[in-house]
N, C-alpha and C positions, 0 to 999 in steps of 0.2 A: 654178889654173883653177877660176870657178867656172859650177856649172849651174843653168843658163840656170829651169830649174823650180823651184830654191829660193830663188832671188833674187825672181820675180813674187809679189807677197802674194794676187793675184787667185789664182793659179795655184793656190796656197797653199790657198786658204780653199774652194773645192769639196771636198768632201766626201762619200763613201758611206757608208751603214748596210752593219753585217752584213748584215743582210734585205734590203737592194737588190740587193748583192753577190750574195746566192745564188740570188735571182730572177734577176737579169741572166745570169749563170749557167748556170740550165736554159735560159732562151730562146734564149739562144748555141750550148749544146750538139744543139740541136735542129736550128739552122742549118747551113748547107753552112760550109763553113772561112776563118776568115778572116771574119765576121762582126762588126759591131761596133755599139752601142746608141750613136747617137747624139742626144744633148741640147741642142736648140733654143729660142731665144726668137724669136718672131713677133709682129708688128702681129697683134690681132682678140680674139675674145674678148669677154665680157661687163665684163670689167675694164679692158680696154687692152693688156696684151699676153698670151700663151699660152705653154705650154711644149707643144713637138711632140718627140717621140720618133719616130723610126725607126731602122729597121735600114740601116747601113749596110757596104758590102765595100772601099770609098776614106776612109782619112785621106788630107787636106789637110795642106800642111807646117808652118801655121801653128796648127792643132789643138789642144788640150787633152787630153792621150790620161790615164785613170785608170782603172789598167788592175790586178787585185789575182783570185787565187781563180780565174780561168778568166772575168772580165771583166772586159770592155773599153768604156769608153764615151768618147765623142766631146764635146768642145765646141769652138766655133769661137768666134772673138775677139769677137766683137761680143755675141753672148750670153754668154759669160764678163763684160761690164761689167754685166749687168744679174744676172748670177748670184754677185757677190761673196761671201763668204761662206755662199753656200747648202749645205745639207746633202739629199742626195736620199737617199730611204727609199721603202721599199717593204710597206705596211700590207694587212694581210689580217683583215678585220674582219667581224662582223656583215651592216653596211653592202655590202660588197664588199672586191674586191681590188683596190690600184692605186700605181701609183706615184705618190708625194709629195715636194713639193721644197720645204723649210721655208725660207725668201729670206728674210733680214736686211733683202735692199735695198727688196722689194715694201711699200708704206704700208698696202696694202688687197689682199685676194684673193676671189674671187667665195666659193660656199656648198661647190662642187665641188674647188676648191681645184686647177683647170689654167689659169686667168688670176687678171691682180696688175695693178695698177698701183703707179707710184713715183712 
């Protein structure tokens, strides 16, 4: 029998930093239970599409659950095509704090680095 998660390459190729990890982490621990960081692609943006982050308490059955350390984040299939091999990080710099999603698939990303196009 095999699972259904190691066989998807998309599935495969999402990726978290340690430092996303432990950011996602406190924001989770701070929430009521059963809390979950879910990871969106949207139309808009200065580039063509956007990544939107919420919180969410509902996986869907068809979800992306990457789930590691005390979190948990969400993606849903159709941003999963657009997030193939992305790696999400979470940079605390000078500049600010934010989370970053380094996209193989995006050609081009604005200056702020939360819209891409492909």
């Amino acid at each position: 029998m095999t699972d259904a998660v190691s066989t998807d390459v998309t599935l495969a190729d999402i990726t978290l930093t340690d430092s996303a990890v432990r950011r996602i982490g406190e924001i989770l621990a701070s929430e009521p239970a059963g809390a979950m960081l879910r990871v969106s692609v949207e139309g808009g943006g200065c580039s063509g599409f956007q990544y939107k982050f919420d919180l969410d308490r509902e996986k869907a059955e068809d979800d992306l659950v990457l789930a590691r350390d005390g979190a948990t984040v969400l993606i849903d299939p159709v941003s999963q095509q657009y997030m193939a091999g992305a790696q999400i990080d979470y940079v605390d710099d000078l500049i600010g704090a934010a989370f970053k999603i380094k996209n193989p698939v995006a050609a081009a990303s604005c200056g702020c680095g939360t819209s891409f196009s492909i």
